[in-house]
RODO-952511 format. One record per residue (C-alpha): x, y, z; residue number from 1; residue in one letter. Coordinates in steps of 0.25 Angstrom, whole numbers. Example, Ala and Ser with C-alpha at 12.3 -4.5 7.8 and 13.67 -1.06 7.14 Angstrom:
! RODO-952511
@px = 49 py = -18 pz = 31 seq = 1 type = A .
@px = 55 py = -4 pz = 29 seq = 2 type = S .
This chain:
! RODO-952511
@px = -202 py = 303 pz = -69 seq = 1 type = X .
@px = -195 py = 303 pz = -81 seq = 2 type = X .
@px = -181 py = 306 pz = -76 seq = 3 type = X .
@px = -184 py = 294 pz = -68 seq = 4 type = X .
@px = -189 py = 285 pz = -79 seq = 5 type = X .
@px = -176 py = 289 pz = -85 seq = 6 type = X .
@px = -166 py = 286 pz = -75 seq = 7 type = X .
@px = -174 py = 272 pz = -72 seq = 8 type = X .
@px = -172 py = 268 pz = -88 seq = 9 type = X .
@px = -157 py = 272 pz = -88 seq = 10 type = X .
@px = -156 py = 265 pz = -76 seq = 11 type = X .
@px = -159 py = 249 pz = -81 seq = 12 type = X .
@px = -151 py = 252 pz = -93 seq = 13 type = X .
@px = -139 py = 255 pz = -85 seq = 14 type = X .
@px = -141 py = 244 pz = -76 seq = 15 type = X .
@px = -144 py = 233 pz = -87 seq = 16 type = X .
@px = -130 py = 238 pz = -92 seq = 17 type = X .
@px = -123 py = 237 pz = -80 seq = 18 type = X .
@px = -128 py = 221 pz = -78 seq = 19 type = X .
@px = -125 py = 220 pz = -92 seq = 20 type = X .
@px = -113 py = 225 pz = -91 seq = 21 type = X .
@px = -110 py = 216 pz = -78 seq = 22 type = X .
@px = -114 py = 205 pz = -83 seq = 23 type = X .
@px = -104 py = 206 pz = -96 seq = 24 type = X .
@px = -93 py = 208 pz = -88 seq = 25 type = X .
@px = -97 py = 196 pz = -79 seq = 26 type = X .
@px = -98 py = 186 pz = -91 seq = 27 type = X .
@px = -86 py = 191 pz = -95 seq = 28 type = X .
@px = -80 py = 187 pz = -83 seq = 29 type = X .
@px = -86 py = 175 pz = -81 seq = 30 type = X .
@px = -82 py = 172 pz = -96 seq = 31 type = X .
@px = -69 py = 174 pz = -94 seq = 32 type = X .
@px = -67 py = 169 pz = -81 seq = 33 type = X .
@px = -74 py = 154 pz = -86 seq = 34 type = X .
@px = -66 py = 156 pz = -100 seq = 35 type = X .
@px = -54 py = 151 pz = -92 seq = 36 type = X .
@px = -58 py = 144 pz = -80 seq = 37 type = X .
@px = -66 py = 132 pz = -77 seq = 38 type = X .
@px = -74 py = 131 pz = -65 seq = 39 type = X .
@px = -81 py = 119 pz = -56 seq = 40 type = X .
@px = -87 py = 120 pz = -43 seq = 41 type = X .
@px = -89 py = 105 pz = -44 seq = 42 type = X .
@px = -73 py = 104 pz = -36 seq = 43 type = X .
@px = -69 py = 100 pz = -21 seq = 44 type = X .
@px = -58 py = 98 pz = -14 seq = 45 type = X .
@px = -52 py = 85 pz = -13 seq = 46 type = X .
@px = -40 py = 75 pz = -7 seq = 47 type = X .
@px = -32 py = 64 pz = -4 seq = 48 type = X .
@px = -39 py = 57 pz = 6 seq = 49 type = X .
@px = -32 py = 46 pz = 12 seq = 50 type = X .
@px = -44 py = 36 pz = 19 seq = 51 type = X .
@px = -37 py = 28 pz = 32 seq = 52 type = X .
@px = -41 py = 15 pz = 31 seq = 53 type = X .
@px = -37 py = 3 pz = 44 seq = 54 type = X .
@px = -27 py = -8 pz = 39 seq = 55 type = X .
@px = -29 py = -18 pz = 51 seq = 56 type = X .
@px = -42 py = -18 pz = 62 seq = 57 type = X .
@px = -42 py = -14 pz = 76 seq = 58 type = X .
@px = -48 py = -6 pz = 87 seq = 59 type = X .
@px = -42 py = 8 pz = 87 seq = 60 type = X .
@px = -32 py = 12 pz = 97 seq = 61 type = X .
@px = -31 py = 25 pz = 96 seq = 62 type = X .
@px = -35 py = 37 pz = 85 seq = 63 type = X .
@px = -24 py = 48 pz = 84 seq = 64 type = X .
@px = -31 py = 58 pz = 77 seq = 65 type = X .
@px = -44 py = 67 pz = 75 seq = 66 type = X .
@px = -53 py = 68 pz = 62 seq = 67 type = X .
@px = -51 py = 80 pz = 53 seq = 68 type = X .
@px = -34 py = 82 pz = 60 seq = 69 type = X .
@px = -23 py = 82 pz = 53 seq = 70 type = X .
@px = -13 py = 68 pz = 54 seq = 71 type = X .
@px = 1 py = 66 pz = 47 seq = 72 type = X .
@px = 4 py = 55 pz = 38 seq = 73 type = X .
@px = 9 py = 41 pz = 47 seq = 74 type = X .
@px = 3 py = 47 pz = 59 seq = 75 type = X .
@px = -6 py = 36 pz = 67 seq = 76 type = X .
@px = -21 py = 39 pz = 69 seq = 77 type = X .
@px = -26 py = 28 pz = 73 seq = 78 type = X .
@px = -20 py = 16 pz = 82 seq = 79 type = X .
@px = -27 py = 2 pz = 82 seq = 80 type = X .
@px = -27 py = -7 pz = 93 seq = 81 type = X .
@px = -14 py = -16 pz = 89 seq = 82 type = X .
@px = -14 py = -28 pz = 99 seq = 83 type = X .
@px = -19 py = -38 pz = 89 seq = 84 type = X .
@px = -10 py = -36 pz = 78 seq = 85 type = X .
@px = 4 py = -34 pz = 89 seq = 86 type = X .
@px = 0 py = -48 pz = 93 seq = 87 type = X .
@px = -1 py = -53 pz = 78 seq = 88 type = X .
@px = 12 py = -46 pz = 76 seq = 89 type = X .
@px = 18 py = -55 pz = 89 seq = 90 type = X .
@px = 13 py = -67 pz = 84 seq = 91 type = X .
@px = 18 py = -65 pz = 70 seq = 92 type = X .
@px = 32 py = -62 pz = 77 seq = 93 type = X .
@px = 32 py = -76 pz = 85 seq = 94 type = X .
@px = 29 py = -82 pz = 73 seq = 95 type = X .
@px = 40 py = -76 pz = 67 seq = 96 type = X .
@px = 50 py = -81 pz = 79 seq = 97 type = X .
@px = 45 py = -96 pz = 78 seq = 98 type = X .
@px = 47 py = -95 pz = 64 seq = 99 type = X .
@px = 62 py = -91 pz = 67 seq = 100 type = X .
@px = 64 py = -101 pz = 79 seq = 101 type = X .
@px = 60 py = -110 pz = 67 seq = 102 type = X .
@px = 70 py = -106 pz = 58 seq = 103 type = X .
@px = 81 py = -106 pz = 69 seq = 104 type = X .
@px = 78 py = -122 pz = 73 seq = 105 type = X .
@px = 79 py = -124 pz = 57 seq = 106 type = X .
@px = 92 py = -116 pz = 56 seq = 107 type = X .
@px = 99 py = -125 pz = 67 seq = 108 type = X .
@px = 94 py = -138 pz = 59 seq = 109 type = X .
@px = 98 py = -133 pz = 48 seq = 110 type = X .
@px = 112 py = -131 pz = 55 seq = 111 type = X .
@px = 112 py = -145 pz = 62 seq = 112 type = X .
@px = 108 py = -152 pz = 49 seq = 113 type = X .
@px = 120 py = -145 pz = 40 seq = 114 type = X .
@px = 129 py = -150 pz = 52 seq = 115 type = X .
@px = 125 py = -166 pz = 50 seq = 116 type = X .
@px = 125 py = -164 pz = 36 seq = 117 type = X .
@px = 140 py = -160 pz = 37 seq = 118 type = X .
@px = 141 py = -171 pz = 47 seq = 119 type = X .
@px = 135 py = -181 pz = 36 seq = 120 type = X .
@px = 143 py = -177 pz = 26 seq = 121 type = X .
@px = 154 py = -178 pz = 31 seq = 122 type = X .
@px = 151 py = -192 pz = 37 seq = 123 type = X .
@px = 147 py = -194 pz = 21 seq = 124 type = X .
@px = 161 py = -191 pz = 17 seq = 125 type = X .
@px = 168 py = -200 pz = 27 seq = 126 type = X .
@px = 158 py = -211 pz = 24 seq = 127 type = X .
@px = 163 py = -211 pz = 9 seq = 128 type = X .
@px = 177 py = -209 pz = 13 seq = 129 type = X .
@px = 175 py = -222 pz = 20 seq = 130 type = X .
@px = 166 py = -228 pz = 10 seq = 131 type = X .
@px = 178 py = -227 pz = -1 seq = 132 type = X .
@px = 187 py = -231 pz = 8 seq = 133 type = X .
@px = 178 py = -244 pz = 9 seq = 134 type = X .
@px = 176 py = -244 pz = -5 seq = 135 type = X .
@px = 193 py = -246 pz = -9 seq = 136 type = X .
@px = 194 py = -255 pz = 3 seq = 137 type = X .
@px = 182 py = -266 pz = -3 seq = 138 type = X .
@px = 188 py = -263 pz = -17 seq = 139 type = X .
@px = 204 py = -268 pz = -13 seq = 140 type = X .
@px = 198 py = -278 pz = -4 seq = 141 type = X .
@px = 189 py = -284 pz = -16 seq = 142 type = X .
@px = 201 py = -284 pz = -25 seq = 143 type = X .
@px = 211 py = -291 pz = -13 seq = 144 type = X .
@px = 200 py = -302 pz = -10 seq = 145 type = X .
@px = 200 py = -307 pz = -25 seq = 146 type = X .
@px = 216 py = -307 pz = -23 seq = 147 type = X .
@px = 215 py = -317 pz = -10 seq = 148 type = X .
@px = 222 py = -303 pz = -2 seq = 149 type = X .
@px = 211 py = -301 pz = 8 seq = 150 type = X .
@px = 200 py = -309 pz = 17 seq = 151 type = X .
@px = 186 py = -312 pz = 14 seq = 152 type = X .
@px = 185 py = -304 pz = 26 seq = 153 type = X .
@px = 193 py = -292 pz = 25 seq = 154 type = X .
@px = 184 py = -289 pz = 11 seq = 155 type = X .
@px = 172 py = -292 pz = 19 seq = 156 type = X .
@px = 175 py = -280 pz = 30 seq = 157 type = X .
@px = 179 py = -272 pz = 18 seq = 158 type = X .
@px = 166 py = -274 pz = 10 seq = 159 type = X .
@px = 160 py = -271 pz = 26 seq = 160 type = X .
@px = 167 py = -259 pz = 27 seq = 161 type = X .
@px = 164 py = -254 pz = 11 seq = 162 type = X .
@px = 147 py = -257 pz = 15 seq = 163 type = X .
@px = 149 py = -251 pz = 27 seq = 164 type = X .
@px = 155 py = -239 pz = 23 seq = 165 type = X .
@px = 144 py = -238 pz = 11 seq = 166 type = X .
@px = 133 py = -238 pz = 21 seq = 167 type = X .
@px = 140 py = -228 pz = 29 seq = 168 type = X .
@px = 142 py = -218 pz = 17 seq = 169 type = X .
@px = 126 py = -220 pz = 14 seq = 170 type = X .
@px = 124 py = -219 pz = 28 seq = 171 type = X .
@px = 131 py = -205 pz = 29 seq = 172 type = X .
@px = 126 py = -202 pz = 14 seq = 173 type = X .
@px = 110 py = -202 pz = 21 seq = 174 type = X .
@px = 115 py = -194 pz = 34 seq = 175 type = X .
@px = 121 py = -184 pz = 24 seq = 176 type = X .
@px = 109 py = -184 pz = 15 seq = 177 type = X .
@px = 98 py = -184 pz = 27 seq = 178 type = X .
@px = 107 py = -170 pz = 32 seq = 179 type = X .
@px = 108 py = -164 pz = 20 seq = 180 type = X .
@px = 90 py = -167 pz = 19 seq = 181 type = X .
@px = 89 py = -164 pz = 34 seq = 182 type = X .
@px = 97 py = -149 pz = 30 seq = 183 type = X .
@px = 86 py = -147 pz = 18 seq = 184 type = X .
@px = 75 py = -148 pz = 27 seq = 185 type = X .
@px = 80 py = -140 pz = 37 seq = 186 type = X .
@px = 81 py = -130 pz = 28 seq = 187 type = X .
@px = 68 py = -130 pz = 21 seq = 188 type = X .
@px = 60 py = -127 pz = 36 seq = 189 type = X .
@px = 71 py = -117 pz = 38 seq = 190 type = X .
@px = 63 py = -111 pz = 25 seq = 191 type = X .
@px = 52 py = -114 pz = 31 seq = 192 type = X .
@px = 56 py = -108 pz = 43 seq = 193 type = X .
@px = 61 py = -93 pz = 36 seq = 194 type = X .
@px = 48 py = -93 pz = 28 seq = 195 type = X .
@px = 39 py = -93 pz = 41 seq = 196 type = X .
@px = 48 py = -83 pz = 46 seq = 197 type = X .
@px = 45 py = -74 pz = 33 seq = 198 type = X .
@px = 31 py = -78 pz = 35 seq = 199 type = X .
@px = 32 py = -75 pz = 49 seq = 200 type = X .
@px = 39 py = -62 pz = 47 seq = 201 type = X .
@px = 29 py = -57 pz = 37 seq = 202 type = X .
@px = 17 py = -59 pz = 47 seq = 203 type = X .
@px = 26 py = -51 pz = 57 seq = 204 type = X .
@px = 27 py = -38 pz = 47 seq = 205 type = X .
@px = 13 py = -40 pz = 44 seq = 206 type = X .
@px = 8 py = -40 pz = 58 seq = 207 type = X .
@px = 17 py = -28 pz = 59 seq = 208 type = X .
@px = 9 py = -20 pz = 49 seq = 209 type = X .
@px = -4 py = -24 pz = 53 seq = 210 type = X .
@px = 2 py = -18 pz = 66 seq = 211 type = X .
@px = 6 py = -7 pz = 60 seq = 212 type = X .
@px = -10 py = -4 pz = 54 seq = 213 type = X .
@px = -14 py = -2 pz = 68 seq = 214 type = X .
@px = -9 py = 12 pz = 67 seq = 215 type = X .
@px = -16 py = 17 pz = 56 seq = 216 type = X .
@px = -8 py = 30 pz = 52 seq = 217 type = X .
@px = -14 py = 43 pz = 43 seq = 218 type = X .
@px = -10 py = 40 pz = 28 seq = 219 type = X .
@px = -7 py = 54 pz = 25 seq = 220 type = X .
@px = -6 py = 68 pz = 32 seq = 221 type = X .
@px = -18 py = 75 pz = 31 seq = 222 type = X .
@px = -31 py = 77 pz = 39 seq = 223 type = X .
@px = -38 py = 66 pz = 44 seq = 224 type = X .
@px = -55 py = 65 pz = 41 seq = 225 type = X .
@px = -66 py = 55 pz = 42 seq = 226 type = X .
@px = -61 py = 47 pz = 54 seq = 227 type = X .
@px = -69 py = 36 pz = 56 seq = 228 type = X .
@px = -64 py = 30 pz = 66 seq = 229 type = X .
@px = -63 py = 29 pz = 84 seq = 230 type = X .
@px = -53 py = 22 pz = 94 seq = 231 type = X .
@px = -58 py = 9 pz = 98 seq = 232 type = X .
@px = -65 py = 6 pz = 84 seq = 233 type = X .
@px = -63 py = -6 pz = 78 seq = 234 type = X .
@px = -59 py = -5 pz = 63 seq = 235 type = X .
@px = -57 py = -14 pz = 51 seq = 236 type = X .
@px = -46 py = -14 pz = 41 seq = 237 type = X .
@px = -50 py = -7 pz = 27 seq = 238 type = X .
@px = -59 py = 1 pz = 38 seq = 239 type = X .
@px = -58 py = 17 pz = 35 seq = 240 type = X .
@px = -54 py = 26 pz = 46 seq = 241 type = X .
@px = -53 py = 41 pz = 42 seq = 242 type = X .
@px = -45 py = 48 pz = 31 seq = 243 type = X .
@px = -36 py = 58 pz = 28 seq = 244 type = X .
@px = -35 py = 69 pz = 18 seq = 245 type = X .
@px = -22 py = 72 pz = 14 seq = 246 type = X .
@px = -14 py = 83 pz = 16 seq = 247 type = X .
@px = -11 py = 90 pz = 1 seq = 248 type = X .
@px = -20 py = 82 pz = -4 seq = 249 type = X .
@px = -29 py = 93 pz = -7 seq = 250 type = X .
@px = -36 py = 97 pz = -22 seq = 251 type = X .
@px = -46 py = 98 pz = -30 seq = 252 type = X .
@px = -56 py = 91 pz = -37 seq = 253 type = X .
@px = -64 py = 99 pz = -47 seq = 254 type = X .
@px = -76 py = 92 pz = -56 seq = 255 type = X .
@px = -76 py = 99 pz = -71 seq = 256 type = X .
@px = -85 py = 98 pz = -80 seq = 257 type = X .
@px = -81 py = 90 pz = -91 seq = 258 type = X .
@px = -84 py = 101 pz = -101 seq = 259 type = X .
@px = -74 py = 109 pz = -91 seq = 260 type = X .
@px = -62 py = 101 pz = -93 seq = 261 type = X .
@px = -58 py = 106 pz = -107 seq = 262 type = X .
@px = -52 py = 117 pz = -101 seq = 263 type = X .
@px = -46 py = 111 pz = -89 seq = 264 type = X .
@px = -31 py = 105 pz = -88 seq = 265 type = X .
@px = -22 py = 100 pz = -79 seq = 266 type = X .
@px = -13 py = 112 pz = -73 seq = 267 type = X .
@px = -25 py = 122 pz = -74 seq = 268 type = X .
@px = -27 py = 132 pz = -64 seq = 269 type = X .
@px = -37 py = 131 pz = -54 seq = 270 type = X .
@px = -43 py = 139 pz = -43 seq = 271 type = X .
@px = -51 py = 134 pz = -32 seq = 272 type = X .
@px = -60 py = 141 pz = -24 seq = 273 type = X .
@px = -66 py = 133 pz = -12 seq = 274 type = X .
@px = -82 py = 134 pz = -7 seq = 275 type = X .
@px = -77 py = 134 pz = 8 seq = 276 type = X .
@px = -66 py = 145 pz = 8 seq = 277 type = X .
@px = -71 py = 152 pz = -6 seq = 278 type = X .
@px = -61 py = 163 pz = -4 seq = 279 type = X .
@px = -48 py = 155 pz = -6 seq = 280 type = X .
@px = -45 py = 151 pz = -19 seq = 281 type = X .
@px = -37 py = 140 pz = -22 seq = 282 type = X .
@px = -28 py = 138 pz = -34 seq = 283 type = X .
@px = -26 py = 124 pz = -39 seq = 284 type = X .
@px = -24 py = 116 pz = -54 seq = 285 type = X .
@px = -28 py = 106 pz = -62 seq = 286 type = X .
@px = -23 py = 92 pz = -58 seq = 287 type = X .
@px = -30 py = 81 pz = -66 seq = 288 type = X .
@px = -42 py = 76 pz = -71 seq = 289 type = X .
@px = -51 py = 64 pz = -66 seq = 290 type = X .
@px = -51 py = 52 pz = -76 seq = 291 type = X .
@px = -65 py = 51 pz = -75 seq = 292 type = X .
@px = -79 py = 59 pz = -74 seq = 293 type = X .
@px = -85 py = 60 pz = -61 seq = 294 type = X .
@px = -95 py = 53 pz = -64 seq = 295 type = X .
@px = -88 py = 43 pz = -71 seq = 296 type = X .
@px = -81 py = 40 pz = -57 seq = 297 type = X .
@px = -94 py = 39 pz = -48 seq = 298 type = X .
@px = -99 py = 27 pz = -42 seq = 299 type = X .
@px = -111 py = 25 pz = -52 seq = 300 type = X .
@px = -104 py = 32 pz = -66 seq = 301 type = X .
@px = -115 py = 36 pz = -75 seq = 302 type = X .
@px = -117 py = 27 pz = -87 seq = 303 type = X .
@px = -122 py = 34 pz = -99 seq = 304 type = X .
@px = -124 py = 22 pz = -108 seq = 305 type = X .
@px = -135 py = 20 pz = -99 seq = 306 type = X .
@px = -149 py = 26 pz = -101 seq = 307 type = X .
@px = -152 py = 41 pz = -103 seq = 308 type = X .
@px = -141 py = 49 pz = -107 seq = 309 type = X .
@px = -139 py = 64 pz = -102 seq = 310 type = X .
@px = -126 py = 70 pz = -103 seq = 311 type = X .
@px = -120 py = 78 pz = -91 seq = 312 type = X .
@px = -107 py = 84 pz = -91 seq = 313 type = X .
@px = -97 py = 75 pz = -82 seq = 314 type = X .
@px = -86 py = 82 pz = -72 seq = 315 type = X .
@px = -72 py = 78 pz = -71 seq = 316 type = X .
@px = -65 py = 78 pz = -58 seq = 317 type = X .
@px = -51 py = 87 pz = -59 seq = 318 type = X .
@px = -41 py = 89 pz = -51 seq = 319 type = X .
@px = -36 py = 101 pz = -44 seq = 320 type = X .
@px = -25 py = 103 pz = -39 seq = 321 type = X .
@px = -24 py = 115 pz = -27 seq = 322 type = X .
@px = -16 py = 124 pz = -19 seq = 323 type = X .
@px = -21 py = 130 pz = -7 seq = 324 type = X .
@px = -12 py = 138 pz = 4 seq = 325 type = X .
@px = -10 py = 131 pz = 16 seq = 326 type = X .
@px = -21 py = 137 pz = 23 seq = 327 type = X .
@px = -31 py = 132 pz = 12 seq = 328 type = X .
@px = -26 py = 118 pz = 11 seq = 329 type = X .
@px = -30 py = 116 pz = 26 seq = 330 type = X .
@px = -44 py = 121 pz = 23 seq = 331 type = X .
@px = -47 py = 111 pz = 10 seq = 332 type = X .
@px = -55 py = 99 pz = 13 seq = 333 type = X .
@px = -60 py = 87 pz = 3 seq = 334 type = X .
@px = -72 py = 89 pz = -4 seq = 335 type = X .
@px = -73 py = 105 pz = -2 seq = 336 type = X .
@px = -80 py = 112 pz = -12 seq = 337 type = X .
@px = -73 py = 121 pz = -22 seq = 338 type = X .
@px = -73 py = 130 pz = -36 seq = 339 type = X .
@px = -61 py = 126 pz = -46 seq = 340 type = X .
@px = -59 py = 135 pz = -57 seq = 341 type = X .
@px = -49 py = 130 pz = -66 seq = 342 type = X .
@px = -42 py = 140 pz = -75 seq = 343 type = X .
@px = -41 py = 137 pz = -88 seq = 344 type = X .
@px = -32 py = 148 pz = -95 seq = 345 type = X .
């Protein structure tokens, strides 16, 4: 009995020393492994996620794609029914062509106008030939009749033929004048004319691109989620179809402590281990830093003016950049759970 009493009280000593001895070397290890790394639990995986949204309204015609598949950027993946806005595109084009018949008929008076306005001008000319001509003949015939060399009469038809060639000058004068008005006018509804073309031109290419919304195309290459739409549905423009999560878009957001960020810095090393595949480790690094809290960046921000006061220690969002294998990348998903632990060395 007390051999065996012995054995049991050297026994717990030596096991006491053992879990003593255990646990210093795990504090130890602990120690120096938090001494230079900083860890959160409070992380995910994130992306660029480009929502699809329709620009014009329509019946759909035809969907091109499945939920959760891959599509390539410009690919179309949905097709409205295009009936209406091929008919306001026609319509906009025979408006255009009446605008231009337009623009001809101006064209050709303009042309027939600068023709009698030559023609009145030169009538003009001849007219003042004719009139000076009258002029010097009145003017000797003035000066014979005071010498007794001519007639009453022959200065009479003179002074006929000076009046008559004075009316005829004014009377070619106003046809000139009325040409030269009539080519003006022509030409102002020619401008006319070319800004309802413009006018008419600019509801053609916008006719075109509302045509050109019917075929709503993927934004970028990635996979294609929350698809919210079915051929024959009506949709609105503004109205949210599905989405699509970019391809290499992938990282990481972690949510520090604001008492952890001290030893964090852009460039840092970071290692990443997902909840889902807990085996593969990621490496990764430092990007940037939020501007703002979380908290500060929630719909209701917390006002600490107000009431009772109790601190509590706010996270900043970081991000981390990643670099998975191939294999890895096509495993990742938004908003999966992960460990970051940034080195801080």
């Amino acid at each position: 009995m007390t051999t065996e009493k012995k054995k049991k009280n050297i026994v717990v000593p030596i096991i006491l020393g053992v879990l003593l001895v255990i646990g210093i070397v795990f504090g130890i290890v602990e120690w120096n492994y938090y001494s230079k790394h900083v860890d959160t639990d409070d992380a995910q995986i994130d992306g660029d996620i480009s929502p699809v949204v329709a620009r014009v309204g329509g019946y759909v015609k035809d969907i091109n794609f499945e939920e959760n598949t891959h599509v390539t950027e410009g690919q179309v993946l949905v097709k409205l029914d295009d009936n209406d806005y091929k008919v306001k595109l026609e319509q906009a084009q025979s408006g255009q062509k009446g605008a231009s018949a337009g623009v001809g008929v101006a064209q050709s008076q303009i042309a027939a106008t600068q023709a009698n306005t030559s023609t009145a001008k030169a009538n003009v000319t001849a007219a003042r030939v004719k009139l000076n001509l009258a002029n010097k003949d009145y003017a000797r015939y003035a000066n014979l009749i005071k010498d007794g060399s001519i007639t009453q009469q022959a200065f009479d038809q003179a002074k006929a033929s000076k009046e008559s060639a004075e009316a005829a000058f004014q009377a070619a004068q106003d046809q000139y004048n009325a040409a030269v008005k009539q080519v003006g006018t022509t030409q102002s509804q020619l401008a006319v004319s070319s800004n309802v073309i413009s006018q008419r031109q600019s509801d053609i290419d916008f006719a075109k691109l509302q045509l050109s919304y019917t075929d709503i195309k993927a934004p970028a290459t990635g996979l294609v989620s929350k698809k919210n739409v079915q051929k024959g549905q009506l949709i609105q423009p503004g109205q949210s179809l599905f989405s699509i999560v970019n391809d290499g878009s992938i990282y990481v957001t972690a949510n520090f402590k604001e008492t952890q960020l001290e030893k964090i810095k852009s460039g840092s090393k970071v290692e990443i281990e997902v909840d889902a595949y807990p085996d593969e480790k990621i490496q990764g690094e430092v990007y940037n830093f939020s501007p703002i809290t979380g908290a500060k960046g929630s719909l209701l921000p917390p006002d600490n003016a107000t009431g009772n006061f109790v601190k509590v220690v706010q996270r900043i969002p970081v991000k981390i950049k990643i670099h998975p294998s191939k294999e890895m990348l096509a495993k990742l998903r938004p908003g999966m759970s992960v460990k970051a632990s940034v080195s801080t060395k």
